[in-house]
Jmol script that loads the backbone (N, CA, C; Angstrom):
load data "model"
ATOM      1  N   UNK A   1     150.479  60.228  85.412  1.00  0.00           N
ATOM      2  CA  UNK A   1     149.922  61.552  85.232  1.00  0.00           C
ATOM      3  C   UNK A   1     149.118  61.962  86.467  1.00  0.00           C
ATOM      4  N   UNK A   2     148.665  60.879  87.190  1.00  0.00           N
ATOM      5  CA  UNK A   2     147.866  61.712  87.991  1.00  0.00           C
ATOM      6  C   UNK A   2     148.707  61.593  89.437  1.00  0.00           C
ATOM      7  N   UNK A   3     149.718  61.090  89.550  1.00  0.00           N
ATOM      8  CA  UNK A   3     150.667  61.264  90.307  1.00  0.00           C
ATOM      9  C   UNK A   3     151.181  62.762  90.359  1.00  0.00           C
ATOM     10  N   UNK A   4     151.335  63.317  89.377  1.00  0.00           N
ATOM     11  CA  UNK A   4     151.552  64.458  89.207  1.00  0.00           C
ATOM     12  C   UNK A   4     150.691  65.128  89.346  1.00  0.00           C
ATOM     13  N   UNK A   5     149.597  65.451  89.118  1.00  0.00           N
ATOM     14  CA  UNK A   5     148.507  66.123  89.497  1.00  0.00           C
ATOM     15  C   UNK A   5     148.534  65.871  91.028  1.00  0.00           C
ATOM     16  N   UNK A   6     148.676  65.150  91.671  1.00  0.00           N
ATOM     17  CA  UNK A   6     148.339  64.828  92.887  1.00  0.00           C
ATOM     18  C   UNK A   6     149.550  65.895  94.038  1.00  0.00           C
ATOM     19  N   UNK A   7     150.764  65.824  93.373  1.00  0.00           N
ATOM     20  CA  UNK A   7     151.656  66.454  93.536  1.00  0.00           C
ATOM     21  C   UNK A   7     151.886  67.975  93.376  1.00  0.00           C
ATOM     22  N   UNK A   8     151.439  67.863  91.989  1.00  0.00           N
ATOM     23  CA  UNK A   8     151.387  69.166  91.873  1.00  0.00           C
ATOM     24  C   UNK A   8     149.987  70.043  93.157  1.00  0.00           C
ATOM     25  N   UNK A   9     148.408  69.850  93.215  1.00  0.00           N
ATOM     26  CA  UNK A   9     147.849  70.041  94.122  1.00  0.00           C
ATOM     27  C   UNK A   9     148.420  70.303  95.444  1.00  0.00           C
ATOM     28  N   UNK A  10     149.186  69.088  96.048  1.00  0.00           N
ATOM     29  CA  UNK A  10     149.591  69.267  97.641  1.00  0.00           C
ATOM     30  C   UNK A  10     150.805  70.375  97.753  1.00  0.00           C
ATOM     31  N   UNK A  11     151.434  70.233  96.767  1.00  0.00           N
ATOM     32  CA  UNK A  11     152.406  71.845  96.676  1.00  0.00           C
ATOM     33  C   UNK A  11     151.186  73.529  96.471  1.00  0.00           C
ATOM     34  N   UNK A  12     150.852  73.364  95.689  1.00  0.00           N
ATOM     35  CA  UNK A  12     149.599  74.430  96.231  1.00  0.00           C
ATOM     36  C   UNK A  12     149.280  74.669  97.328  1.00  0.00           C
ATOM     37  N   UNK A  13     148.419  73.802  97.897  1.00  0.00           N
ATOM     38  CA  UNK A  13     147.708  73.858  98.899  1.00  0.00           C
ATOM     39  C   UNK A  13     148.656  73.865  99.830  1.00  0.00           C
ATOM     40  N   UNK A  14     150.155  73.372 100.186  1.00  0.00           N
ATOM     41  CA  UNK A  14     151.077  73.479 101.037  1.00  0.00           C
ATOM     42  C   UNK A  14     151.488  74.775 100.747  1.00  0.00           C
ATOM     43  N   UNK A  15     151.326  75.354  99.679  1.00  0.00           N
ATOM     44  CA  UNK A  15     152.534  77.039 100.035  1.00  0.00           C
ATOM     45  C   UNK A  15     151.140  78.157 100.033  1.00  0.00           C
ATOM     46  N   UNK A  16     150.020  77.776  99.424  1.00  0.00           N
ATOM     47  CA  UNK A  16     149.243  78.677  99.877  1.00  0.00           C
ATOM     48  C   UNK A  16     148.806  78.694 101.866  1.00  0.00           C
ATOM     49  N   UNK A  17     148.947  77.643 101.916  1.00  0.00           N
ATOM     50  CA  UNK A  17     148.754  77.440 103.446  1.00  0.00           C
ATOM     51  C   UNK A  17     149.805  78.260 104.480  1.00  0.00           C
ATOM     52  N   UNK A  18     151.061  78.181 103.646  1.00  0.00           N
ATOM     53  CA  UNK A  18     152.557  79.163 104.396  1.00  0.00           C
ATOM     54  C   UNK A  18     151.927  80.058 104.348  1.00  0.00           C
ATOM     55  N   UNK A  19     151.920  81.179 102.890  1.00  0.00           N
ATOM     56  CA  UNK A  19     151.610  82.436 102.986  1.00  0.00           C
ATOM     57  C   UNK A  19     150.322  82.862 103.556  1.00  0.00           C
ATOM     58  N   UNK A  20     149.093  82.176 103.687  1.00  0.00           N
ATOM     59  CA  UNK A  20     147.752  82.707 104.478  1.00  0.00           C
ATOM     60  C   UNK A  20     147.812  82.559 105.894  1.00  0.00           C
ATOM     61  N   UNK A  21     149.088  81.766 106.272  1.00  0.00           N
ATOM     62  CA  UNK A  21     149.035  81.546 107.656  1.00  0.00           C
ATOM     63  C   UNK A  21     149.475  82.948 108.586  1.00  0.00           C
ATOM     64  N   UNK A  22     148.313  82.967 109.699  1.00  0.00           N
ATOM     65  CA  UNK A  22     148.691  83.885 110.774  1.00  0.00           C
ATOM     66  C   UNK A  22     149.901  83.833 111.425  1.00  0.00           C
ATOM     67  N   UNK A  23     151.200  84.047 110.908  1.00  0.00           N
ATOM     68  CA  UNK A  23     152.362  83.293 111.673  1.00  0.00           C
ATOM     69  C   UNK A  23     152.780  84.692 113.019  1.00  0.00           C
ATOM     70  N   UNK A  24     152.769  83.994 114.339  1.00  0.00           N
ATOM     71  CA  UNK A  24     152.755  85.119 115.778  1.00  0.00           C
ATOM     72  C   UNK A  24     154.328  85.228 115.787  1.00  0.00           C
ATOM     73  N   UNK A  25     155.117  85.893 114.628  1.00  0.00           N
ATOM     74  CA  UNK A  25     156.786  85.375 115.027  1.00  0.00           C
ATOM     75  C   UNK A  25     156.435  86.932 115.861  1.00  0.00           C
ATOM     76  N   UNK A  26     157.377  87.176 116.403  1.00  0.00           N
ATOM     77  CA  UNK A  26     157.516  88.857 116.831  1.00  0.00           C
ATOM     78  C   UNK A  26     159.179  89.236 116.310  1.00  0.00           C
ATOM     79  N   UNK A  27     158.865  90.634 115.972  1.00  0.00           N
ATOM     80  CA  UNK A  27     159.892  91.145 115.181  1.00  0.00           C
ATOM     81  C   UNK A  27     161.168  91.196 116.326  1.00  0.00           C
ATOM     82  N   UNK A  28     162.519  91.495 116.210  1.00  0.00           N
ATOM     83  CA  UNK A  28     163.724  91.488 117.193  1.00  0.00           C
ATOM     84  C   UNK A  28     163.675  92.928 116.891  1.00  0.00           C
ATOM     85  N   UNK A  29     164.057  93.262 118.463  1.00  0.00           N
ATOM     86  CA  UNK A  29     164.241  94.844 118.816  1.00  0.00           C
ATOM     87  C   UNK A  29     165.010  95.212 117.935  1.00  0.00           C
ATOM     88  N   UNK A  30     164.662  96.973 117.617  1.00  0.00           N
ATOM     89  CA  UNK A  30     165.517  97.153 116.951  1.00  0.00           C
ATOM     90  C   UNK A  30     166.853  97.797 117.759  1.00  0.00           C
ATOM     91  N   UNK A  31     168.111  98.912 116.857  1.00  0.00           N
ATOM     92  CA  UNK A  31     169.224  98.416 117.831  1.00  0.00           C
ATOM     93  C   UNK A  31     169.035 100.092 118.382  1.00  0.00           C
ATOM     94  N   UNK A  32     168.611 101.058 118.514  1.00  0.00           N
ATOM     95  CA  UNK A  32     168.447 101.699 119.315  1.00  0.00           C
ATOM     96  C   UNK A  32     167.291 101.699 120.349  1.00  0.00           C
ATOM     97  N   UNK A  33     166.679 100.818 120.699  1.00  0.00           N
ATOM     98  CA  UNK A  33     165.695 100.547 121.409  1.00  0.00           C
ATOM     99  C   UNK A  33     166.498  99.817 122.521  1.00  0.00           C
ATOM    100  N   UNK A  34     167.508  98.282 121.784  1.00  0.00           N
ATOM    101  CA  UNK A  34     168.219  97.849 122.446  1.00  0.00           C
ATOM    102  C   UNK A  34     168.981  98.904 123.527  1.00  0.00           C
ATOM    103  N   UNK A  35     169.872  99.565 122.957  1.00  0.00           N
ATOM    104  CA  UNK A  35     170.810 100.424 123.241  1.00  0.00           C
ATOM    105  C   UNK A  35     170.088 101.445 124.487  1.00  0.00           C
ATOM    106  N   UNK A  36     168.821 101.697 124.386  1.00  0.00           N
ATOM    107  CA  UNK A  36     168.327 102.325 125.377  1.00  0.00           C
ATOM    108  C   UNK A  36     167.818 101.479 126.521  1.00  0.00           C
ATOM    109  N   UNK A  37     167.622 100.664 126.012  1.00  0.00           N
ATOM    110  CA  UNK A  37     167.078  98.721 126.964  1.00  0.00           C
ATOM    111  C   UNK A  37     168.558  98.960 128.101  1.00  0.00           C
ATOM    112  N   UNK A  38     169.137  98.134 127.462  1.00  0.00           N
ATOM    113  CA  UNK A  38     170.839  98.113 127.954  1.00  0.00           C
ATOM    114  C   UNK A  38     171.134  99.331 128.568  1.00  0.00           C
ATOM    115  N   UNK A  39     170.867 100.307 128.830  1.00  0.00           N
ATOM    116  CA  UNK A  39     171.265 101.860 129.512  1.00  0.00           C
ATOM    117  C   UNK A  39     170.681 101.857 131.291  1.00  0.00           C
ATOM    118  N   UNK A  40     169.118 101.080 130.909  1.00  0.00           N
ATOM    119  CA  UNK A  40     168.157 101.041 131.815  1.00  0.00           C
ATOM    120  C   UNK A  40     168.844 100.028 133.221  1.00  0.00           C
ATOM    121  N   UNK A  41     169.353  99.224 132.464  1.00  0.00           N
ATOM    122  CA  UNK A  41     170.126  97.679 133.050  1.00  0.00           C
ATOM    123  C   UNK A  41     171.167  98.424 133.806  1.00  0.00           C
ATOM    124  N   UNK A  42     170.957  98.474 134.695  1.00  0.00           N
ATOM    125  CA  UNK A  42     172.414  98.232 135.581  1.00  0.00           C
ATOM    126  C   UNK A  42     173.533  97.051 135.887  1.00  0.00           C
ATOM    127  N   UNK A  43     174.120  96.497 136.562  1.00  0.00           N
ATOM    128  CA  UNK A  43     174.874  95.878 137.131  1.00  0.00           C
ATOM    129  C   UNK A  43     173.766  95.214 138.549  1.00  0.00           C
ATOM    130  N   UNK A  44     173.547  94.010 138.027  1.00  0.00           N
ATOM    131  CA  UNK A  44     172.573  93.406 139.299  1.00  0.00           C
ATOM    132  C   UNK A  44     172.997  93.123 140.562  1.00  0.00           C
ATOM    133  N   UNK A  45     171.660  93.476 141.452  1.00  0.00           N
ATOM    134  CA  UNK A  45     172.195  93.379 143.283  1.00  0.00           C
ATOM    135  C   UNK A  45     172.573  91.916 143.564  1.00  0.00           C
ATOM    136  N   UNK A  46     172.275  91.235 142.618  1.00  0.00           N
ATOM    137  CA  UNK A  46     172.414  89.581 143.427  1.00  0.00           C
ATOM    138  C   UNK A  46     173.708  88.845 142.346  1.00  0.00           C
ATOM    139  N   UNK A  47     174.162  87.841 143.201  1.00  0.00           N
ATOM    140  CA  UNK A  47     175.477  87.014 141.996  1.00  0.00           C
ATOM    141  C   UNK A  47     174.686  86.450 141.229  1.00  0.00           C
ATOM    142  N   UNK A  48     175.575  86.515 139.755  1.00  0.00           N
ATOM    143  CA  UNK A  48     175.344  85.508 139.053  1.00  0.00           C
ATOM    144  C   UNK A  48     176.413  84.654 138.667  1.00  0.00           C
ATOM    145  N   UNK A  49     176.138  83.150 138.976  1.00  0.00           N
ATOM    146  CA  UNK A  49     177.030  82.343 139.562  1.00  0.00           C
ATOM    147  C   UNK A  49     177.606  82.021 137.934  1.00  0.00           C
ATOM    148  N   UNK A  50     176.870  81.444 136.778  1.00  0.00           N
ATOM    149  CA  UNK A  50     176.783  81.479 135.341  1.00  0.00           C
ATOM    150  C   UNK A  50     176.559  82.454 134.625  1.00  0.00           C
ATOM    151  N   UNK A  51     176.775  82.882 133.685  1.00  0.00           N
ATOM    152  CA  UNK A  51     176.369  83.482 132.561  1.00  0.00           C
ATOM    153  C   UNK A  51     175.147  82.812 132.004  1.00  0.00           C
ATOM    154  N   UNK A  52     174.089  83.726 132.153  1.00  0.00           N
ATOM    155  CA  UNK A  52     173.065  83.624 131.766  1.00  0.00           C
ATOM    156  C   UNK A  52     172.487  84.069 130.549  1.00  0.00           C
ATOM    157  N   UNK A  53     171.645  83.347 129.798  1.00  0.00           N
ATOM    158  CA  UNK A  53     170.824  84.462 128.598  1.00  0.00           C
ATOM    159  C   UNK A  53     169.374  83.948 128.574  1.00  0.00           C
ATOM    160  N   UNK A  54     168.660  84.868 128.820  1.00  0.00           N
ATOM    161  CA  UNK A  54     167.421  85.160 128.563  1.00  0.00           C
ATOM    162  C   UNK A  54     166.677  85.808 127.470  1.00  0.00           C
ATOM    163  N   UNK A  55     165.269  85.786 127.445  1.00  0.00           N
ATOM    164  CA  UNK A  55     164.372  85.820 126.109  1.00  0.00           C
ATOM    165  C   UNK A  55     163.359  87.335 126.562  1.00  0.00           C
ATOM    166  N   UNK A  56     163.456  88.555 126.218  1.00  0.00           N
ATOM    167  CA  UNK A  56     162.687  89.587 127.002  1.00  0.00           C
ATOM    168  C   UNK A  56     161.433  89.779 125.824  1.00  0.00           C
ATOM    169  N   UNK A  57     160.235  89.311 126.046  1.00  0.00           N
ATOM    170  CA  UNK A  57     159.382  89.916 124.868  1.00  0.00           C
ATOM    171  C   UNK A  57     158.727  90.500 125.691  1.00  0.00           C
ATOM    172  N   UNK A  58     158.425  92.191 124.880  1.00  0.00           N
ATOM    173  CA  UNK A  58     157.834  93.297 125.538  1.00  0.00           C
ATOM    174  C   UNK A  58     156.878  93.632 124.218  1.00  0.00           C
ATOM    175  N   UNK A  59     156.013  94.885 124.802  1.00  0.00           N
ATOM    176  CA  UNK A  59     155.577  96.008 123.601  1.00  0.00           C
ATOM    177  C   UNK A  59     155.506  97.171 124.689  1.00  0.00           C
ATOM    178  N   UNK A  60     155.791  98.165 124.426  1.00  0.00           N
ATOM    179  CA  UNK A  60     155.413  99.682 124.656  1.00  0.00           C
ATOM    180  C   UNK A  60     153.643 100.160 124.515  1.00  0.00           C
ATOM    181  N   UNK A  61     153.314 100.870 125.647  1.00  0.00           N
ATOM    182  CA  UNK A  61     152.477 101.664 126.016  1.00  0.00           C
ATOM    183  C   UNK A  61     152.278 102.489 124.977  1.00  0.00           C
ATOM    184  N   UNK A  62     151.206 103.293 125.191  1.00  0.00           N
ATOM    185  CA  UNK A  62     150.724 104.624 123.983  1.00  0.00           C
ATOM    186  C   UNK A  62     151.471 105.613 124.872  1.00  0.00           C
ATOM    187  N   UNK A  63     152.013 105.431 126.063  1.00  0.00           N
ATOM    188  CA  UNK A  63     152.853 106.820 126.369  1.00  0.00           C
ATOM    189  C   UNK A  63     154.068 106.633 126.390  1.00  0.00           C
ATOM    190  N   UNK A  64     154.381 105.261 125.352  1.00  0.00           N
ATOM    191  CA  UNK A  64     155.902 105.054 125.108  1.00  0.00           C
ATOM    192  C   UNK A  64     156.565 104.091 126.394  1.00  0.00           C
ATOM    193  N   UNK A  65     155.828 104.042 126.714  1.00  0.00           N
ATOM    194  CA  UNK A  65     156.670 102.868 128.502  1.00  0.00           C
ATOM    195  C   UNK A  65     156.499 101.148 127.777  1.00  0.00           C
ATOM    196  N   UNK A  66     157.786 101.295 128.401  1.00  0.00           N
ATOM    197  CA  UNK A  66     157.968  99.310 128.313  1.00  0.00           C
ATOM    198  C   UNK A  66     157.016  98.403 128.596  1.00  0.00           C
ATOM    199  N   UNK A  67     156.327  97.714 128.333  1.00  0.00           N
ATOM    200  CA  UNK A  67     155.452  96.886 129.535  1.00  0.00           C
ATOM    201  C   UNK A  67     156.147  94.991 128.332  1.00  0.00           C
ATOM    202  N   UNK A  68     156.681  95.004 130.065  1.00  0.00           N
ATOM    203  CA  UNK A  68     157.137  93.433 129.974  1.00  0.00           C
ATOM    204  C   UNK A  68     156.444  92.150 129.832  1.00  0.00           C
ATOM    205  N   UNK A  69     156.111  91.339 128.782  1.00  0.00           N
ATOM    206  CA  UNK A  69     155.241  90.737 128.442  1.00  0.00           C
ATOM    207  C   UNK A  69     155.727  89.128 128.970  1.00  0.00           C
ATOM    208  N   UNK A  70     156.944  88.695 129.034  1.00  0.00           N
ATOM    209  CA  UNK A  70     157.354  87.597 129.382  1.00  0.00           C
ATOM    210  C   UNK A  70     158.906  87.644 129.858  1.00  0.00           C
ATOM    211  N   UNK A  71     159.452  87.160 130.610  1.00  0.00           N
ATOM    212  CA  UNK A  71     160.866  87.105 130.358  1.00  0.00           C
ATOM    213  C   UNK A  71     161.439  85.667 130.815  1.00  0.00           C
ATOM    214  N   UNK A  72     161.907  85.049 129.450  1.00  0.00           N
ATOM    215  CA  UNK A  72     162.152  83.569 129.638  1.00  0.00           C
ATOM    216  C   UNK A  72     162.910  83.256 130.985  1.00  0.00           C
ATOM    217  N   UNK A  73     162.435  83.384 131.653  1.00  0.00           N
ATOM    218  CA  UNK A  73     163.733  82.422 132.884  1.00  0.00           C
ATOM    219  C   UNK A  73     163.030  82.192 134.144  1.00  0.00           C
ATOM    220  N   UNK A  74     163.553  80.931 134.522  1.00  0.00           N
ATOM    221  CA  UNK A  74     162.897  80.452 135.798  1.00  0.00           C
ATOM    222  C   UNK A  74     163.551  81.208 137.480  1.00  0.00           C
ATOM    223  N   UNK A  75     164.443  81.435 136.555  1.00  0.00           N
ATOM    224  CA  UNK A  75     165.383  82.237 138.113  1.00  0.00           C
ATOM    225  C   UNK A  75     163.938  83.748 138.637  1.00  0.00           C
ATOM    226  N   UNK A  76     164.056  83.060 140.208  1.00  0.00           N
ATOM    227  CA  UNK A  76     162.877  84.497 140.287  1.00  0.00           C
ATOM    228  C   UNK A  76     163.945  86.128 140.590  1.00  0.00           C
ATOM    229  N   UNK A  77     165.025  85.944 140.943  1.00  0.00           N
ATOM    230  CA  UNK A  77     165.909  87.092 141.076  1.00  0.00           C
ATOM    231  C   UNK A  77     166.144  87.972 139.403  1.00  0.00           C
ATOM    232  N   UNK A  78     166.581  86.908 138.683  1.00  0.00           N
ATOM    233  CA  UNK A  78     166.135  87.070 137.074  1.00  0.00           C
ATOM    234  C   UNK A  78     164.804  88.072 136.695  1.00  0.00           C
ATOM    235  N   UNK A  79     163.965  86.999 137.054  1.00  0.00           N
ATOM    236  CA  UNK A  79     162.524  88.410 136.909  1.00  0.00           C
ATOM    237  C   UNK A  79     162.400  89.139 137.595  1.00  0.00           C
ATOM    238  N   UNK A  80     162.938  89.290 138.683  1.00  0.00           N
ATOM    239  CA  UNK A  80     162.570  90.315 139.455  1.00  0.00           C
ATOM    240  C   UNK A  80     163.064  91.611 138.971  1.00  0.00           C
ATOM    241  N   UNK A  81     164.227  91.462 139.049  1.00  0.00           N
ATOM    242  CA  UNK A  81     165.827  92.335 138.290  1.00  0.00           C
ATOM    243  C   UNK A  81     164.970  92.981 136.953  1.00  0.00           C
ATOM    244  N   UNK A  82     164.555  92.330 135.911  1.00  0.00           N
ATOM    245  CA  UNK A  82     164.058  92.975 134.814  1.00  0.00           C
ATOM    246  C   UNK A  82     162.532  93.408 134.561  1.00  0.00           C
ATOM    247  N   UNK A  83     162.224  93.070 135.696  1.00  0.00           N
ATOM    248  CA  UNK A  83     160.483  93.648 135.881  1.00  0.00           C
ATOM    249  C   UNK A  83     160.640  94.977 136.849  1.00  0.00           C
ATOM    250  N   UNK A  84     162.014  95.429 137.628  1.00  0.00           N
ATOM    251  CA  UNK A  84     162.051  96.283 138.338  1.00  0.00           C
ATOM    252  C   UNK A  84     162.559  96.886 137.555  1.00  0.00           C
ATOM    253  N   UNK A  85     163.684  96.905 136.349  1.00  0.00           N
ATOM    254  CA  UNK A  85     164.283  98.143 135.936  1.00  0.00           C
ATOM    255  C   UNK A  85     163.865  98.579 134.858  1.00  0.00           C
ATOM    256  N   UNK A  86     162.835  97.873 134.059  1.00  0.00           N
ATOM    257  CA  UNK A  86     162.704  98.014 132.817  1.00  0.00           C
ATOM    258  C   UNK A  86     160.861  97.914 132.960  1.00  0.00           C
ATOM    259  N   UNK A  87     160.154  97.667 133.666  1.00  0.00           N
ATOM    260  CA  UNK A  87     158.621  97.419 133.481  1.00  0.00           C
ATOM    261  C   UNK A  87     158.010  98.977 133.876  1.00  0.00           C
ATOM    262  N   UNK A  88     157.842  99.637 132.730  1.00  0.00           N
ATOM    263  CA  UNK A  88     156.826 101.078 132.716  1.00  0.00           C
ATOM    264  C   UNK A  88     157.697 101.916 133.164  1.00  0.00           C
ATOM    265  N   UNK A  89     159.094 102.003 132.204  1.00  0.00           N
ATOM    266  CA  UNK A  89     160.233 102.924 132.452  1.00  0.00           C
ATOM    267  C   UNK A  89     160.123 103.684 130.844  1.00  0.00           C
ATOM    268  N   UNK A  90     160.159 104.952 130.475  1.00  0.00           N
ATOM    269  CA  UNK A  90     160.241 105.577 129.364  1.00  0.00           C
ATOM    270  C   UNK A  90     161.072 105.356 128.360  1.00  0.00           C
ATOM    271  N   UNK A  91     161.612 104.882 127.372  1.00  0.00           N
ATOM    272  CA  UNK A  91     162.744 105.610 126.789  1.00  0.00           C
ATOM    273  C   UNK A  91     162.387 106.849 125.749  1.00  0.00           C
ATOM    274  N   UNK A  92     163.368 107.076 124.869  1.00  0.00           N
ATOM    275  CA  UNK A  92     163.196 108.256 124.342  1.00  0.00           C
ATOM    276  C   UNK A  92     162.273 108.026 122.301  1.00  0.00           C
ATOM    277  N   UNK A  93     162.572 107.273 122.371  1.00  0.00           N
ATOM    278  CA  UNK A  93     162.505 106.436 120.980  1.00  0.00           C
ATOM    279  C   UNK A  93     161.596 105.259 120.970  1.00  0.00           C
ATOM    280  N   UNK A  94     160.523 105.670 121.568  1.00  0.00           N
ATOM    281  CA  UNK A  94     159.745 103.442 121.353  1.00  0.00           C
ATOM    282  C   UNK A  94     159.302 103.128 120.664  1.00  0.00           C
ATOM    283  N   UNK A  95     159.407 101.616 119.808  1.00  0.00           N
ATOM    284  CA  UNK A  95     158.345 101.231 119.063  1.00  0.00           C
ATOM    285  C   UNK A  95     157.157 100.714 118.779  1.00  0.00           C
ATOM    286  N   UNK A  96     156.452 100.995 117.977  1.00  0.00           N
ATOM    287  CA  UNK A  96     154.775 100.962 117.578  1.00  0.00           C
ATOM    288  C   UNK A  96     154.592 100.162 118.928  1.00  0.00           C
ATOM    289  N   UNK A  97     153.177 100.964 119.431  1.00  0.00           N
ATOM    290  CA  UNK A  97     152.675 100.078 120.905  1.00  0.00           C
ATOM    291  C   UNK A  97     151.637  99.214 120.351  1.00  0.00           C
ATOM    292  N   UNK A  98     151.669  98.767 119.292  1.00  0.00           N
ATOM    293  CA  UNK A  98     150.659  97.132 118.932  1.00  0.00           C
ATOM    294  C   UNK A  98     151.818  95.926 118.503  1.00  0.00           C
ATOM    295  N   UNK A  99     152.823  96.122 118.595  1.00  0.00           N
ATOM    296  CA  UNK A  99     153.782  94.991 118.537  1.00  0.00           C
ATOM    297  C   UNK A  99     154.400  94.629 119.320  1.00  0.00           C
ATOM    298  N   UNK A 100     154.645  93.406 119.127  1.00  0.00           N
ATOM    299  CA  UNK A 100     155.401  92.748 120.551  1.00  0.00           C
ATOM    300  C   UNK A 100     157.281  92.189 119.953  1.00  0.00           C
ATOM    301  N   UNK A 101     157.742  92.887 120.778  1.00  0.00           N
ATOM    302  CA  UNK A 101     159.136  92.812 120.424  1.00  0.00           C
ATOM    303  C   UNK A 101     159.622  91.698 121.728  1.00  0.00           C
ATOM    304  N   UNK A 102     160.951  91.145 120.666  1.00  0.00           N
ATOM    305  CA  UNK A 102     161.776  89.955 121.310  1.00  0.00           C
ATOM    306  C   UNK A 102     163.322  90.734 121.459  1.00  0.00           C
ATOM    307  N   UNK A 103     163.937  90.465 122.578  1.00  0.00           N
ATOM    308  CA  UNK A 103     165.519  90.382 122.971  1.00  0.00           C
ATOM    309  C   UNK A 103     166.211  89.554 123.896  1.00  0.00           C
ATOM    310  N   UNK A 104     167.421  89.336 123.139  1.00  0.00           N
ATOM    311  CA  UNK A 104     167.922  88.187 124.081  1.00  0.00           C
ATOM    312  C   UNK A 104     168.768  88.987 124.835  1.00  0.00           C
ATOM    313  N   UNK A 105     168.987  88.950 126.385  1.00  0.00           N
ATOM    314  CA  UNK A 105     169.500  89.853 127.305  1.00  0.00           C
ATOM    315  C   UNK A 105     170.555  88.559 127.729  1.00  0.00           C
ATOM    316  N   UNK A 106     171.959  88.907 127.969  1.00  0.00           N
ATOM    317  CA  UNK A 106     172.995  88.069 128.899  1.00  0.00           C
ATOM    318  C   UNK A 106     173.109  88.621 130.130  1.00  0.00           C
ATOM    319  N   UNK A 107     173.308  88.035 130.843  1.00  0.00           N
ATOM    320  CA  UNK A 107     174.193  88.080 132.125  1.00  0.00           C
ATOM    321  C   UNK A 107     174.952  87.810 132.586  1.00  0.00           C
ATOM    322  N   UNK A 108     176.231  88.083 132.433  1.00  0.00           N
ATOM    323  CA  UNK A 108     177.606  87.767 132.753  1.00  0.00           C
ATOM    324  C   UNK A 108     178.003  87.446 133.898  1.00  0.00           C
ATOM    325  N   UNK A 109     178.669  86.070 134.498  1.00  0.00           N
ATOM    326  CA  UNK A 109     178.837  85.763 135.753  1.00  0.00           C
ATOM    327  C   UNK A 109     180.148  86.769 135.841  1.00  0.00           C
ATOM    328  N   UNK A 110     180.264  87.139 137.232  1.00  0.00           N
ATOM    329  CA  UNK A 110     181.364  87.637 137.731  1.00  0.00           C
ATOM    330  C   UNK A 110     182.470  87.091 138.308  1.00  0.00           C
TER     331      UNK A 110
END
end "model"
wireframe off; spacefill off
backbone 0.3
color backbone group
């Protein structure tokens, strides 16, 4: 019996602990945000020897501009490329500027 009690307790205290937890996931762009993301992107000045995919977490400005918060990749041509075409560029549609949005961007070798 008190095995069970004991059990029963650590399941409590384990799922109340899930739901009170501050969890930092960030929501995935949505798909017209994407779609305007992807517009911004050109065709890059430098080769890419692989197909690449990267991790873009941003949030938007109060005047609606991108501001680039991380972009997974060690390649510095990589960041450069997406901090030049996309860092404090408008689109038409942005979302809430207190959230931080995630996208996974490819790059297709040629």
């Amino acid at each position: 019996m008190k095995k069970l009690q004991l059990l029963t307790l650590a399941l409590l205290i384990t799922s109340i602990g899930m739901f009170a937890s501050n969890k930092e996931t960030v929501p995935v762009a949505k798909k017209e945000i994407r779609s305007q993301i992807v517009q911004l992107l050109h065709t890059p000045n430098f080769t890419v020897e692989n197909d690449i995919t990267v991790n873009l977490t941003f949030t938007f400005s109060t005047e609606g501009e991108i501001v680039i918060l991380n972009v997974d990749s060690s390649d510095s041509d990589v960041l450069k490329y997406v901090r030049e075409n996309l860092n404090y560029k408008k689109i038409e549609a942005p979302g809430a500027f207190d959230k931080h949005y995630t996208m996974p961007l490819k790059l297709k070798a040629i």
